[in-house]
N, C-alpha and C positions, 0 to 999 in steps of 0.2 A: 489606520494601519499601525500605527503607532499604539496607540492601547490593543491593538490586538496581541500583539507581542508584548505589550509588559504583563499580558494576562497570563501568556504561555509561558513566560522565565517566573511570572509567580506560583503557577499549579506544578512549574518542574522543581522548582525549589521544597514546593510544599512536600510534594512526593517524594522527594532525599530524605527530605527528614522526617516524613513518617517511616519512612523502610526505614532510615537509620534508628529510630526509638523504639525497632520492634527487637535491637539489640543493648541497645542503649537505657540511662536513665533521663528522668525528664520532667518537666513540670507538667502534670497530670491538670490541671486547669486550663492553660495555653492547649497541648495538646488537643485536649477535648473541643475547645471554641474553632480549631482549625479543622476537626474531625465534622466538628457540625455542622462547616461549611461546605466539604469536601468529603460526603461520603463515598464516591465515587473510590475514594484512597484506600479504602476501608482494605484489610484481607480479611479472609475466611480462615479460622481457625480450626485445625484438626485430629482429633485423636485415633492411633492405631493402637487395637491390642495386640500385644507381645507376649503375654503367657498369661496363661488360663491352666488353673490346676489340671483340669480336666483336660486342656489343649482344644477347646472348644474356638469357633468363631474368632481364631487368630486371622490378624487379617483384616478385619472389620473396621470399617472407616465410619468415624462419629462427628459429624457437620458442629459445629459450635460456630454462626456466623454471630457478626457484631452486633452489640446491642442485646445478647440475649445471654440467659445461664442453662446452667447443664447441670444435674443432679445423678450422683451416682449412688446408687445403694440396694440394698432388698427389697424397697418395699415397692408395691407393685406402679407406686405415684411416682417413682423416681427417672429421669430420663432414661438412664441406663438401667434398668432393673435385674437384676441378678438373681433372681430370688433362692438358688441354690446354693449360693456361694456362703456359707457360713460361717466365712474371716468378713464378710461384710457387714455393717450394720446398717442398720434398715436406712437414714438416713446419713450417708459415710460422707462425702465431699460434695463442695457447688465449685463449679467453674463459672468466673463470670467475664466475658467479652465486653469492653467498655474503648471504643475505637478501636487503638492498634495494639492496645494491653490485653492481656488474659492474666487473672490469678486464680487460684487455686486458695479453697480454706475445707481446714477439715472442719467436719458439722459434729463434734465431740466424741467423735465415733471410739471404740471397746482398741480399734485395731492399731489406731492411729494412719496418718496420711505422710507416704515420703516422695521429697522430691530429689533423684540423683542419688538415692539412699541416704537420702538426711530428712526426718522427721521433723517437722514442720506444729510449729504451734501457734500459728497466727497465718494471714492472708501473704502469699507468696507468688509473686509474679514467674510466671513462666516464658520461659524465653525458647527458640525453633530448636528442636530436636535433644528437649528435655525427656525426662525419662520418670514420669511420677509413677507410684504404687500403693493403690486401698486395697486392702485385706491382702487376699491371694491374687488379685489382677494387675498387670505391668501395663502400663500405657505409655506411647509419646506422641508427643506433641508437636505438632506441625505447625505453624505460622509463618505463610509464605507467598511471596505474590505469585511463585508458580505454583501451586498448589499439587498441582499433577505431576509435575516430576518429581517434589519430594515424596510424596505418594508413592511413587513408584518406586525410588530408591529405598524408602523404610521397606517397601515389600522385599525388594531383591536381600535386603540387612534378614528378614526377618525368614527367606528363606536360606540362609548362608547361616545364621547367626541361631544359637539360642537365646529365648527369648528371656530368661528367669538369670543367668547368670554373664552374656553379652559375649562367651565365647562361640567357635564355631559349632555346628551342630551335627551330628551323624551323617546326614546327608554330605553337606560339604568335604568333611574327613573321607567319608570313603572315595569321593572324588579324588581329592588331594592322595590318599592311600596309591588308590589306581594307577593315580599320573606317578609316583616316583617309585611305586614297586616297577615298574616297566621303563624306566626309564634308569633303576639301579641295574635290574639286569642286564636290560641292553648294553651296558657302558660297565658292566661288572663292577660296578661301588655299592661299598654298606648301606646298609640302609637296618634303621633297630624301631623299635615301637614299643612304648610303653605304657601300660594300661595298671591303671590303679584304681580303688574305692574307698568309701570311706565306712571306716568298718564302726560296726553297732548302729549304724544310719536309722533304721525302725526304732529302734530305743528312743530317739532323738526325736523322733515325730509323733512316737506315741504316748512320752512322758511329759515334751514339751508343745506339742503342739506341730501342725505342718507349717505355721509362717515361720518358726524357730528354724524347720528342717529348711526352707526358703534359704534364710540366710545362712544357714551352715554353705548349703553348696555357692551359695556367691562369694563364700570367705574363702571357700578353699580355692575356689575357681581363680580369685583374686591371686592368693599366694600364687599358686603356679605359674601363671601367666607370668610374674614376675623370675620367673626360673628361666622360660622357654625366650631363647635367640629368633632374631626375626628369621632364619630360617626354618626353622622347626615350624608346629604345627599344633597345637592345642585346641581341642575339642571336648563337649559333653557326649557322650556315646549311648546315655543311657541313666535311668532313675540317678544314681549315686553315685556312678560309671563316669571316668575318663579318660582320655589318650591324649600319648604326644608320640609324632611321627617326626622323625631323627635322621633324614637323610646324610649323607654323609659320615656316620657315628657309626661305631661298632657297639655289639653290647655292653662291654666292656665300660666304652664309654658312657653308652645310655645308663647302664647299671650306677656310673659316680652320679650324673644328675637326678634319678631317680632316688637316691641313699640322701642326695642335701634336701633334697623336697621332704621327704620322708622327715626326716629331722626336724629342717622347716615347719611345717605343721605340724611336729608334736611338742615342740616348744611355746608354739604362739597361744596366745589369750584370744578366747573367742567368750563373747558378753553378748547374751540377744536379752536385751527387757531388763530379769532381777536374776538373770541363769547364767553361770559362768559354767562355758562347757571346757571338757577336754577332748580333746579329737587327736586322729589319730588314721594312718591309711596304707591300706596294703598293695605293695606292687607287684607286679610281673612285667619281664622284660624277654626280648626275642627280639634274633637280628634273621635277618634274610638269609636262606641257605638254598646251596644251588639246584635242589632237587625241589625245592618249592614252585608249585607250576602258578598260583593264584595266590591273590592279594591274602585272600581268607588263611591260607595254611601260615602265615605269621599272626595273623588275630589268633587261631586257635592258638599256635605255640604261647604267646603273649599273655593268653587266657590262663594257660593249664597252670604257666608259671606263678602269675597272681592269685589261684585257688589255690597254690600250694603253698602259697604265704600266709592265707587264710589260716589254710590245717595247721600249719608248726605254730601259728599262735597270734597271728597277726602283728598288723605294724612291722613289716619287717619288707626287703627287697628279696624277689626272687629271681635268678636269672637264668635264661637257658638261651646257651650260644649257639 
């Protein structure tokens, strides 16, 4: 009885601390000897893709169990094979499962390999609910002893969320839109929406390249988010397209945070590779008026205002109250 229980305080110790060095750092030799005894401990590692230029097979769960690698690239040998995607190169990244580690190396690839959007020049251990990117594909990474509910909560992220810049996504906005247009008028409070782009964006993609255009909108996306109060509401709505939903706020007001953003982004340094770009984004603003019967009649208002910021010359705030 007695060694049956020091067996059982041995395998529950064992399994703390492999779960704990699936966050933690660790002597990669011990580990391994205790991994060899105890595969049973092992997790299964997982990758979800999150944006696909094309928006193709988002969604898509990729098994990486232990002891095994995983090869991403174009060429038709590769685990993942892409063959379309050509930000990939033929042989782009290996993922290798070695117990309860996964790393990541790039295979010299044209594109480079990022983890967390830091470009990575040597083997990089990934840790649950990392966020790595070859060519034009976003992946994360799962390692977890439930496997299934992280699974399932990347899904719910990945239908809430876009997938290229990690703000909300059109779907979820017009959710969000719906619940507070209806809930402004009910209770007769402001409510403004501001929708902007980033103007010459084709220029951007077709001199420098789409993984350039990639990172343009995860910089701009970044700045803003840094604008918008946890009440508000920030989203991608579209290619180059975005909104902030401002309850509580009159145009007025939306119009000052829309004019620092504006600023904001045309001051900032934006560096992709050996290209120092200048950007720049045009707004429209619209607040709720009483004869507005649906969500859509403040999109259109919101719209016409930001096309007319277009016409006078861009880079500039429009507002119509």
């Amino acid at each position: 009885m007695g060694d049956e229980k020091t067996s059982e305080a041995t395998t529950t110790d064992l399994k703390t601390k492999l779960e704990q060095t699936v966050f933690s750092e660790f002597d990669t030799g011990e580990l391994s000897a205790l991994v060899s005894e105890h595969r049973d401990l092992e997790f299964e590692a997982h990758l979800i893709l999150f944006a696909h230029p094309e928006d193709q097979m988002l969604g898509n769960r990729f098994r990486l169990p232990p002891q095994r690698t995983l090869e991403i690239g174009r060429s038709s040998s590769a685990d993942i094979s892409m063959p379309g995607i050509r930000s990939l190169s033929r042989r782009h990244a290996r993922l290798e499962h070695h117990g309860p580690v996964v790393r990541i190396e790039d295979l010299g690839s044209t594109n480079g390999t990022y983890v967390n959007d830091q470009r990575i020049s040597g083997p990089r251990r990934l840790r649950s609910g990392d966020r790595f990117q070859v060519g034009a594909l976003h992946f994360k990474f799962l390692h977890e002893k439930d496997p299934e509910n992280a699974y399932h909560e990347a899904i719910y992220q990945l239908v809430t969320c876009d997938g290229l810049t990690g703000i909300f996504n059109k779907r979820k906005f017009d959710e969000e839109m719906r619940r507070e247009f209806h809930r402004a008028q009910r209770h007769m409070r402001p409510l403004s929406l501001i929708f902007f782009d980033i103007d010459h964006f084709k220029n951007v993609n077709d001199n420098h390249g789409h993984l350039c255009g990639d990172y343009v909108l995860q910089q701009i996306a970044r700045v803003a988010k840094s604008f918008v109060r946890p009440e508000q509401f920030i989203a991608r709505i579209g290619g180059e397209e975005f909104a902030i939903l401002c309850p509580e706020t009159t145009a007025q007001g939306a119009g000052v945070l829309a004019e620092k953003l504006r600023a904001q982004i045309e001051a900032e340094s934006f560096h992709y590779a050996d290209v120092d770009l200048n950007l720049t984004c045009s707004f429209g603003v619209a607040q709720l008026r009483e004869d507005m019967k649906r969500p859509e009649d403040i999109y259109d208002l919101a719209d016409q205002a930001m096309y007319r910021s277009k016409r006078e010359g861009r880079n500039r705030v429009s507002v119509e109250a």
